[in-house]
N, C-alpha and C positions, 0 to 999 in steps of 0.2 A: 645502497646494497653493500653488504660485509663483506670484503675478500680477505681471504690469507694473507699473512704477512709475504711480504716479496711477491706476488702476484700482482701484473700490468697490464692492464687492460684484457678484451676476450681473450687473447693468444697465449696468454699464460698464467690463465685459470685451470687449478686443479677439477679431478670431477667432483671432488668433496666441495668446492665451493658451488660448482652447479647444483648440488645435488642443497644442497644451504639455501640456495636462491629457491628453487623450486619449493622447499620449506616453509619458507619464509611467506612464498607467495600462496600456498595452499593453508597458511595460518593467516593471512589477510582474509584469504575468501570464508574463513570459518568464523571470525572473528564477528559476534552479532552482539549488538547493533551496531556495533563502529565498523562495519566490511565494508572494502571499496563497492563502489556502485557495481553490478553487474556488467554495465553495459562499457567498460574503462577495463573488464580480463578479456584478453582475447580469447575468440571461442572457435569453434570448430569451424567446417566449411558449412554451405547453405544447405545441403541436403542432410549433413547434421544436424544444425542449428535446427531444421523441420522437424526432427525424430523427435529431438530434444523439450521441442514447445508441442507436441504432442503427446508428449509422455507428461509433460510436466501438465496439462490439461485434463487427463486424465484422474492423475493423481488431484489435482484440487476441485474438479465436478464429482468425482467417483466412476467408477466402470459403470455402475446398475443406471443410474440417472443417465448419462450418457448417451448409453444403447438405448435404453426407452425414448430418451427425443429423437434419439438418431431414426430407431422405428418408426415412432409417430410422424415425421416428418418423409420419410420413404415410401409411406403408407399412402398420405394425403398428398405426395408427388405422381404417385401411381395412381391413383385415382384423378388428377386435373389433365393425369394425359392421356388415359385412354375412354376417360367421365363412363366408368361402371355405373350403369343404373337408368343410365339414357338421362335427355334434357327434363324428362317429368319431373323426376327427382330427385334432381340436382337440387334446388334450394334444401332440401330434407337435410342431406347426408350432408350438403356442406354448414349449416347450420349445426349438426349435430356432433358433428367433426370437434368444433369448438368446443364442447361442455367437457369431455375429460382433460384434456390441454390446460384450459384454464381452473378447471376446477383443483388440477393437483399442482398447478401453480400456484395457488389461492393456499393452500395447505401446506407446502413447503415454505412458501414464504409465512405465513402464522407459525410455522417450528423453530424456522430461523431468528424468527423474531424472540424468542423466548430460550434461547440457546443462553445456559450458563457460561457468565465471564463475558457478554455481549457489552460493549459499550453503550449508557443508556439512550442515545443520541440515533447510536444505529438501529438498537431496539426497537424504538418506538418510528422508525422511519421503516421498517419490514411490516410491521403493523398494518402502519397507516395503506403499503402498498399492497397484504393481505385482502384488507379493507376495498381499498381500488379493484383489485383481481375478483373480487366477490362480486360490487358492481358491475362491473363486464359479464361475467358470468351471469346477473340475474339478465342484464340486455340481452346477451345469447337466448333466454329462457323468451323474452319478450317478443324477440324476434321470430323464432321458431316458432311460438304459439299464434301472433298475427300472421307469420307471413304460409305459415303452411296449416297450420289445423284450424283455426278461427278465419282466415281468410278476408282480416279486417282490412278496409280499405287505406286506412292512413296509420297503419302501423309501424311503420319506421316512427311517428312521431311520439309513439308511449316507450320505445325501445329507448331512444336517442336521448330521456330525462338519466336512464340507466347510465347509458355511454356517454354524454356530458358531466355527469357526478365523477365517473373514472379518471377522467381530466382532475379535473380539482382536486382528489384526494390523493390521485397519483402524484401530483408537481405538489401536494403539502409532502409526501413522503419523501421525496429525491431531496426536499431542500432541508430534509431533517437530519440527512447524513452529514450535514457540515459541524466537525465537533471544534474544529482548530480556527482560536483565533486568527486572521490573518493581518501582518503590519500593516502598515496604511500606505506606503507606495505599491507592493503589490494585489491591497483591497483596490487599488485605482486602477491596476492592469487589467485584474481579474475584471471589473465593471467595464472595462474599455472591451475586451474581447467579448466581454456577453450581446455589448449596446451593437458592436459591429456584426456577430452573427443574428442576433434577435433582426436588423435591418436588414442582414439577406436573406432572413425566410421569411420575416412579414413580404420584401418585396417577389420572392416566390411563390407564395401561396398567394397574394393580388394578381398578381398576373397569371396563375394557372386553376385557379381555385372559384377565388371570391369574386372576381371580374368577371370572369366568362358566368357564373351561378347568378349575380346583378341581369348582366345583360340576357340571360336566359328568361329570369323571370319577367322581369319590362313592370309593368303596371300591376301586374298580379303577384307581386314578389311577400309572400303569405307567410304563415310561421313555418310550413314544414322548408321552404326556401331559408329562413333565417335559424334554424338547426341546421341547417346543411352549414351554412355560412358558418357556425359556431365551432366547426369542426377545426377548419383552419387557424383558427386564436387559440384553442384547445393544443396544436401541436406547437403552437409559438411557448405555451407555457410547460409543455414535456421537453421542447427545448432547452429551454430554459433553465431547466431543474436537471436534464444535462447539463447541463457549464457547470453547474452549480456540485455535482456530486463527483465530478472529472478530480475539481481543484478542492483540495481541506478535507478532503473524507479520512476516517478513519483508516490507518492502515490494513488494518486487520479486513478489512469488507473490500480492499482495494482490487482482489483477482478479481470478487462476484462483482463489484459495481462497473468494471470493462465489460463482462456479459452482459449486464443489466443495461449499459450503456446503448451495445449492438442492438437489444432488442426493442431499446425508443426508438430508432432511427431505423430499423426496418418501420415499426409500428407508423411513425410520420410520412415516411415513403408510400406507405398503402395510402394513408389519408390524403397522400395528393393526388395520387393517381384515380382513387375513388372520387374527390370531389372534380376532376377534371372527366372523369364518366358521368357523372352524374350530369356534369352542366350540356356535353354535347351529345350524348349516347344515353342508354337505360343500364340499370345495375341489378343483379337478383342474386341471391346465394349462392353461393360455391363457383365464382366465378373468380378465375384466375390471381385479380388482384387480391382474393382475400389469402393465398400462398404467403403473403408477403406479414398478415397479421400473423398465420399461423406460426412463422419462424417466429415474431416476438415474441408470443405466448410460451414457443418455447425455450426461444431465451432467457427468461423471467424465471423459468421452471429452473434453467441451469443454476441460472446466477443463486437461486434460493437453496440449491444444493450444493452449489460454490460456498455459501454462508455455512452452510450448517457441518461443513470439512475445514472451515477454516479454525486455526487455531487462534481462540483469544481466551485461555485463560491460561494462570501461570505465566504471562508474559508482561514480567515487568519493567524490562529497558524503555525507556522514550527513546525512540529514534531521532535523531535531532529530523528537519520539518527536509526533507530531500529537494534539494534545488533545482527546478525542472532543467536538465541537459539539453532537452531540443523544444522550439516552443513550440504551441499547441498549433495544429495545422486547420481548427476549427474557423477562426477570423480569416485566414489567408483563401481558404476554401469561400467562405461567405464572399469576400472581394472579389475573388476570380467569378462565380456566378453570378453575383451580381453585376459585373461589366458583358459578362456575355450577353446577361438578358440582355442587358440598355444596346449590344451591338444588333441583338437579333430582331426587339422591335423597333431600336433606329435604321434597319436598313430595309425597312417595311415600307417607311416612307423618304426616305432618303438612299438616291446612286452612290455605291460604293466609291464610283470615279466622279463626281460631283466635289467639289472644294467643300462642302458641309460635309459628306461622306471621306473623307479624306482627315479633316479633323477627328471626326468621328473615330476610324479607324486609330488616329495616331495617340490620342487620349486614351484608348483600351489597353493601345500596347505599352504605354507612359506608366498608366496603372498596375499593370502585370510586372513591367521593372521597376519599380519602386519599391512594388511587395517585395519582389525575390531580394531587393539588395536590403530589407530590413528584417526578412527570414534568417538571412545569412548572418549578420550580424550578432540579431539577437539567438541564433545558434549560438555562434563564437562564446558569447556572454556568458552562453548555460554552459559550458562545458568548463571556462575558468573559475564560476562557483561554485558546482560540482569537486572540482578539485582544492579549490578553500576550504569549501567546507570538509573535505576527507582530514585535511592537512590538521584544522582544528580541532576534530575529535577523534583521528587514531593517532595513537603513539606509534611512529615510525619505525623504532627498533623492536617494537613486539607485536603488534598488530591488537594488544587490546588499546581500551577506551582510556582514550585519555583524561586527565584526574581532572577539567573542567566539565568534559563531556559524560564521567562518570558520577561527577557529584549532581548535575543537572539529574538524571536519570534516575539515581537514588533516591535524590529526596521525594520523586514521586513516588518511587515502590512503597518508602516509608507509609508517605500518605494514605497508600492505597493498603498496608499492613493495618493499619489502626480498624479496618474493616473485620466483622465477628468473623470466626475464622479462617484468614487470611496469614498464615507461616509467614516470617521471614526471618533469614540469617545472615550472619555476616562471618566470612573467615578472611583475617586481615594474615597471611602469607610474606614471612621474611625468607630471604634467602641465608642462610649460614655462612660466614665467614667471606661473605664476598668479596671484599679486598682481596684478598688472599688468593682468590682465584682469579683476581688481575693480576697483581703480582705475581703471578706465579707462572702462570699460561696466556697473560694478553689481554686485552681489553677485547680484542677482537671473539677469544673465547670465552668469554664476560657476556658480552653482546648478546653470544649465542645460547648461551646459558638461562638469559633476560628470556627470550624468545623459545627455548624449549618449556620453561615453567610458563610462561602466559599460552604454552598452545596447550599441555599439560591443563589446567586451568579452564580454559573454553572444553575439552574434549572429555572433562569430568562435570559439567551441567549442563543444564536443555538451552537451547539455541535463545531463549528467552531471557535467559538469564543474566547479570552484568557483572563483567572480568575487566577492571580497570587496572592501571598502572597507576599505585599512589604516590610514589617517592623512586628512589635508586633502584634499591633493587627489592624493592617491596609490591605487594599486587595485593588486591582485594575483592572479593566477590561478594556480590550481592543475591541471595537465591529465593526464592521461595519455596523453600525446602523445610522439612523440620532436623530437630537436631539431633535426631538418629542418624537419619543420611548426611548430615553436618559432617558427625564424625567420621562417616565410613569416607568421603569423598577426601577430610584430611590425613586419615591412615595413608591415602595413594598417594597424595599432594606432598608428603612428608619427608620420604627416603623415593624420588621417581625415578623411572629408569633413565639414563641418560648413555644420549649420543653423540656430544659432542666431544672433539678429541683434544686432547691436551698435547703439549709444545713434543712431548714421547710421544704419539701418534694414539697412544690408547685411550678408552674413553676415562674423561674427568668423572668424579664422585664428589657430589652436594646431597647435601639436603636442606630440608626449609620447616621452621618452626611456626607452629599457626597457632590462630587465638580463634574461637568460636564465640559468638556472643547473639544470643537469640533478642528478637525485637518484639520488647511489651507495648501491650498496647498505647501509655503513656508517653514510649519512647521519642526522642528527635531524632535526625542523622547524627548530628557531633558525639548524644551520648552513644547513641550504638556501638559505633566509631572506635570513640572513649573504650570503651567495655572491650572489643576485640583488639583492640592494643594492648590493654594492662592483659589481656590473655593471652595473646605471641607473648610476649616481654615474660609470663611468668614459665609458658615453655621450653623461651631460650634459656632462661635462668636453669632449668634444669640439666641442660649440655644440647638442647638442637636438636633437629631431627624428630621434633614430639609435636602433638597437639594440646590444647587446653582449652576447655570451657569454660568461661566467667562465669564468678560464684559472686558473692556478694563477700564474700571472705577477700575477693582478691581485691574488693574493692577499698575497704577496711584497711586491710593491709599497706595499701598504695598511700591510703591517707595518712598513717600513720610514720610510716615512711620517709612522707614528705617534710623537710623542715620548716617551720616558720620563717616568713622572709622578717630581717630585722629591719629598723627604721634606715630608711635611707639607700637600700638593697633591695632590687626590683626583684619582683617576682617571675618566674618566667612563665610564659602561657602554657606552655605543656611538661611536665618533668619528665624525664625517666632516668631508667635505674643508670649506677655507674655504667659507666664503659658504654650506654646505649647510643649517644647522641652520636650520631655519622658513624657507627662502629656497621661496613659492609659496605658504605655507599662512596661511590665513584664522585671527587672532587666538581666535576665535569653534570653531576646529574641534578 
């Protein structure tokens, strides 16, 4: 943190450096893609922090979506508790319940899926779950028509081809969201936590599912028994393809794929409690546990209006891949219920106070501390790679991207610019005379000077956009803008208002000279690069404080410029004009 000169520690800080720090820190938070994590700024108290992630839910489902599941869901709560219609007609209405739920699920996820600027990966994974939402839907229709107007006798079993195909296209959909390579010590994590929860619900669903539906059927154990049974493998693989959409997904789908997450996991929670009905009691329409499908249906609906609010175009920074801060509490979850089973039917046939009961006991609680003490740990982990990683891709004195983490970034915008209509710009940003203004007023008002132009900078393009720090006192952005609003964003960039004070107490006067250099489609990152350099360089040349667009003239010109290296006289990798080379940049940078 920058203090005033002669300022020692809190007690004798001016407010002008408070008021710097708060700066400072509010150009971290804004600073996108290189902003610290959210979860490292302190935030308000818990009845804020509530408003806050309500508000902030609103705004990424929409208000209209929202209130409509909120309805649909108040509706069909009101109805399982006072059962309008009497027990006649219960299967009816609760069967029927389902077809607009899912049907405009089924349709908002096919919109989402075809949403301009969609990663192809998430694309074709809304699809496929479209696709899924469509099969349920025809099973809703199959059901309805056996189990109340046709009045077939084994009609769960033509419904269940429906509701079996949803599985399988469902779990192809979840695992199509994975678009990011992932290294190969944490490809072995991620496999370790999937193998450890995939073991405690295979052994949940045996024990409350598939074992009791076995010993139900005994000797007559037929096909509609082994559709039942098919249920429980079915939620092993929605499982499954949660883990899978949790970890490597696309950021851009990251709020919708938390809702879409919520509503597997209601969805598998029906399916136990349904096949655990079915093995010792009867099941019919519109009975209780199917509350639990309707909230998925309607999660699914959110999540596909979460996708269709999210913003994925025009967003070209890579974020570097975010270091999970706390690990996932899915394996540790799995562990714990799975020892509880083993205590609940170990003490079935085994005394608690028995010397087997007794082991029994002390191996549960062995297991419970072991996890906790390797939860904690690998917390610890997340939280010091979280902050490496921050360390290596923002610049500390400015809060933008640091010139590792911006070149990473860039060259994929590049990539993604060579696409048919696809702008992109580059305005390479010197600051004028910066020496000058150390020497003159301090390094310290140097600093701040670094850090007004990069907040200047971030608060003239869309959050999408990338504002790195290239050198001293130089900065760069990368937009995908054209070069009308090129210029207009470096008119402001050029002469900005500044508030920083000089060693006389009044505010210092800079300005920054810019080079604009628009990216063809044959372009690399160096030329671009290239091109908006020799265009600052030809702005400075004319006294500062200006803009300039590469021409091919300037380019011409530079070459011509340049002298022949003679024999025996190295050439150097980049030229520039007199007086340029270190002319503003701080020894130290």
């Amino acid at each position: 943190m920058i203090q005033m000169p002669g300022a020692t520690g809190s007690a004798g800080r001016t407010r002008s450096a408070f008021r710097r720090e708060a700066e400072m820190t509010g150009n971290l938070k804004r600073a996108a893609p290189c902003s610290l994590p959210e979860d490292l700024v302190p935030g308000p108290c818990t009845a804020g922090r509530a408003v806050l992630a309500a508000r902030r839910a609103v705004q990424q489902v929409g208000g209209g979506p929202l209130a409509a599941a909120v309805m649909m869901m108040a509706a069909y709560g009101l109805w399982q508790v006072f059962q309008w219609g009497g027990r006649e007609d219960q299967a009816l209405i609760g069967d029927l319940a389902f077809l607009p739920v899912s049907g405009a699920a089924a349709v908002l996820a096919w919109r989402a899926s075809r949403r301009p600027g969609l990663e192809p990966g998430a694309a074709r994974a809304w699809r496929l779950l479209a696709v899924a939402l469509l099969l349920y839907l025809l099973g809703n229709l199959l059901q309805l028509a056996g189990e109340v107007m046709l009045r077939w006798r084994h009609c769960p079993a033509r419904a269940d081809v429906a509701y079996l195909s949803f599985y399988l296209v469902a779990f192809w959909g979840l695992i199509s969201f994975r678009s990011r390579s992932q290294p190969g010590p944490r490809r072995l994590r991620l496999l370790l936590d999937a193998a450890m929860v995939l073991a405690g619900g295979a052994m949940l669903t045996w024990y409350a599912a598939l074992s009791p539906a076995i010993a139900a059927g005994g000797r007559g154990f037929g096909l509609l028994n082994v559709a039942a049974s098919a249920y429980p493998v079915g939620d092993l693989l929605l499982l499954s393809g949660t883990l899978a959409l949790l970890r490597g997904a696309p950021r851009s789908s990251a709020p919708a794929l938390r809702v879409l997450a919520a509503g597997v996991l209601a969805y598998i929670a029906g399916d136990v409690i349904y096949a655990h009905l079915a093995a010792h009691s009867s099941y019919a329409g519109g009975d209780p546990v199917d509350t639990l499908w309707m909230a998925a249906l309607a999660l699914a609906f959110l999540a596909a209006a979460c996708q269709l609010r999210a913003k994925t175009s025009g967003n070209l920074a890579l974020a570097p891949e975010p270091a999970p801060r706390h690990p996932s509490a899915l394996p540790y979850l799995a562990i714990a219920g799975s020892y509880l089973l083993f205590a609940v039917a170990g003490l079935r046939s085994v005394r608690l106070g028995s010397p087997a009961g007794c082991l029994l006991a002390a191996a549960v609680a062995l297991a419970f501390l072991a996890s906790a003490r390797q939860h904690v740990a690998v917390r610890d982990y997340g939280r010091l790679a979280v902050r490496y990683q921050e360390l290596a891709s923002v610049d500390g004195t400015t809060g933008a991207c640091s010139r590792r983490h911006f070149t990473e970034a860039a060259e994929v915008a590049v990539a993604r610019a060579r696409r048919p209509g696809q702008p992109l710009v580059a305005l390479m940003i010197d600051v004028d005379d910066f020496k000058q203004v150390n020497d003159t007023h301090g390094h310290a008002a140097g600093d701040q000077v670094l850090a007004e132009m990069a907040r200047a900078c971030q608060e003239q393009v869309r959050p999408g956009d990338i504002v790195g720090r290239y050198g001293g006192d130089e900065f760069i952005i990368i937009a995908g803008i054209t070069g009308t609003r090129a210029t207009q964003i470096a008119e402001r960039l050029a002469r900005p208002a500044s508030h920083v004070p000089g060693r006389d107490g009044e505010p210092l006067t800079y300005s920054a000279s810019i080079g604009i250099a628009e990216c063809q489609p044959d372009c690399d990152l160096p030329t671009l690069l290239t091109h908006a350099d020799q265009a600052m360089y030809e702005a400075k040349r004319t006294g500062g404080g200006r803009w300039r667009v590469f021409t091919d003239t300037m380019a011409a010109k530079r070459n011509a410029a340049t002298p022949t290296p003679q024999a025996g006289v190295p050439r150097h990798g980049h030229s520039r004009p007199p007086g340029g080379p270190g002319k503003g940049r701080r020894a130290h940078d």
